[in-house]
N, C-alpha and C positions, 0 to 999 in steps of 0.2 A: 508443421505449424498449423496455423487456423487454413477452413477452407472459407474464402472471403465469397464463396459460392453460397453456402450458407450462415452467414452472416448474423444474425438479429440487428444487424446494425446496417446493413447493405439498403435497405430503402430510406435511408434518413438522407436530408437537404445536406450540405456542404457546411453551411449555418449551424445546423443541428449539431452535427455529430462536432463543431470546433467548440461549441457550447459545453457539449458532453465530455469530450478530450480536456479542456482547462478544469471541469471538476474533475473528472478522474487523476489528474495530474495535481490538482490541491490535498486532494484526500490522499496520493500517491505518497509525496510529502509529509502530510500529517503522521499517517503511520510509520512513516518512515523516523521520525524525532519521537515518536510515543515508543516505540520499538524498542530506542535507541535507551528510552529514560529507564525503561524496565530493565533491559539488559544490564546495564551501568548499576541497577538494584539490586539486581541476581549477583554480579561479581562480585560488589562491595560485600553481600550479605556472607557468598564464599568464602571469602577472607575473615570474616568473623566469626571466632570460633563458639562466641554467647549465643549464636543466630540457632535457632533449634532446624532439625533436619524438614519438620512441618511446615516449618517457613520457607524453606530453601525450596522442597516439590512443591508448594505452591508457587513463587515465585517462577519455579522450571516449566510450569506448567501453563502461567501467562504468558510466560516468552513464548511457546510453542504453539499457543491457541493463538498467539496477534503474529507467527508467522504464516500460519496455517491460512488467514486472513487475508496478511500482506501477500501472500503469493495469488490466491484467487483474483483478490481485487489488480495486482498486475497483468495476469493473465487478460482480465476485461479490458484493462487501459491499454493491451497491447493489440486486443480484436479494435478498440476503437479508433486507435492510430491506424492500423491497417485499413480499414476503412476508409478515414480522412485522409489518406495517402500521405499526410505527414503532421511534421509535429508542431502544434501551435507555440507560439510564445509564450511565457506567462512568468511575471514578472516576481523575483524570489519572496519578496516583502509582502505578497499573499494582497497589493495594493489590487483596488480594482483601474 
């Protein structure tokens, strides 16, 4: 896993990095429902056999660049939890 030795995130305050953790865990979220709308795009469009093939590798090809995405930016939220030693609260309604 991460070596928390070398960090980018190991000299942040306590403060800091719960700061850092609630975005990374909002934008976690966020892509996780845009992910979600795309796919739902991609399948419907499979089903439809009017949908030209140009649209279907385009569509395959957004889903795979916003997983490509979703997986980096987890990768980060997961150095920044490791860091903060655990997981902030944050509340589903995106309320502050």
């Amino acid at each position: 896993m991460n070596d928390l030795g070398s960090s980018r995130y190991r000299s942040l305050q306590e403060a800091e990095l719960e700061v850092l953790a609630v975005a990374a865990i909002r934008e976690h979220r966020h892509l996780i429902a845009a992910d979600e709308a795309v796919y739902e795009e991609w399948t419907r469009a499979t089903a439809d056999p009017s949908v030209s093939a140009a649209v279907l590798k385009s569509l395959q090809d957004e889903y795979v660049a916003r997983q490509n995405k979703f997986e980096a930016q987890q990768a980060e939220l997961s150095e920044i939890i490791d860091a903060l030693g655990y997981v902030p609260q944050v509340p589903l309604d995106g309320g502050e």
